[in-house]
N, C-alpha and C positions, 0 to 999 in steps of 0.2 A: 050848349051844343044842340045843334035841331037836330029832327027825326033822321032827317037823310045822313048827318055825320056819323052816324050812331049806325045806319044801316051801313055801311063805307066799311068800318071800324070792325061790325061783325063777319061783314062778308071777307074783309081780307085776312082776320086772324084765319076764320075757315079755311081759308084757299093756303096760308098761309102752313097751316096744322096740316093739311093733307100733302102738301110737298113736301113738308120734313119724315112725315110717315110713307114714304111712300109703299114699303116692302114690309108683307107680315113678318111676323116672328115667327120662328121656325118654332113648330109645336111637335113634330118627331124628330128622331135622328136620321141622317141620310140615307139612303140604300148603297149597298156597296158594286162596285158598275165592274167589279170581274168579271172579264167575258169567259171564264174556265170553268167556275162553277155551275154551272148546268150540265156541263161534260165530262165527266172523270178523265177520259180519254187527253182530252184538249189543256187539261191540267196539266198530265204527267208529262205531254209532250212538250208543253211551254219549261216544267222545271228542268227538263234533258236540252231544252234549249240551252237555260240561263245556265245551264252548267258549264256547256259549252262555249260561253260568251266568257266566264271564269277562266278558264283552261286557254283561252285564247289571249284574255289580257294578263295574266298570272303566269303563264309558259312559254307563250309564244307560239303554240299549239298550231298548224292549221287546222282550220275544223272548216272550210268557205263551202265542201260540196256534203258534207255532213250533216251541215246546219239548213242547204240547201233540201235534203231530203226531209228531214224534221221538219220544215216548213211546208212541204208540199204538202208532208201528210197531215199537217195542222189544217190546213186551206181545206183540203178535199174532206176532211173530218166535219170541217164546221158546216161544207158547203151541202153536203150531203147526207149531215145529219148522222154518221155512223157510229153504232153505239160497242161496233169491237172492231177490231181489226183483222187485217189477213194475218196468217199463222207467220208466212216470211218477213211481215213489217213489223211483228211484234219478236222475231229472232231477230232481228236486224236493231231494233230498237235496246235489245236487253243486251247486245254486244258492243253499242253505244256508251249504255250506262257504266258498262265493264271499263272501257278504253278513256271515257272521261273523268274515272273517281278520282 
């Protein structure tokens, strides 16, 4: 073999070694991408959702302008950053919880 065979030889195991590695190995575990955890508020309104989503494939329930209010107030929570609520969305809410257990 001459020199140049031999230079051919290394340079393609290299090229060769780096295409099969392409991606590190993960050295932590993931982060977890809940968009609720930063918001207590944005939690409990998503779980009075999925309740509702329950009650709806489980009963037959309508819930369409229920679930539509629980959403507004998710959106305008998150949009606006609110860390409580008004006094009448949080009795509106607790009579939710009531009517979907």
């Amino acid at each position: 073999m001459t020199e140049g065979d031999k230079r051919w030889i290394k340079r393609h195991t290299e090229k060769t070694l780096k295409e099969l590695n392409m991606r590190k190995t993960k050295t932590r575990p993931a982060k977890k991408t809940v968009a609720h955890t930063k918001n207590p508020i944005v939690g409990k309104l998503l779980r009075l959702k999925y309740r509702m989503n329950e009650a709806y494939h489980l009963n037959g329930v309508d819930t369409k302008d229920d679930k539509r209010y629980v959403m507004s107030l998710i959106s305008d929570t998150r949009k606006h950053g609110f860390t409580k609520l008004a006094p009448e969305d949080v009795h509106c809410c607790n009579g939710l919880w009531r009517k979907y257990e």
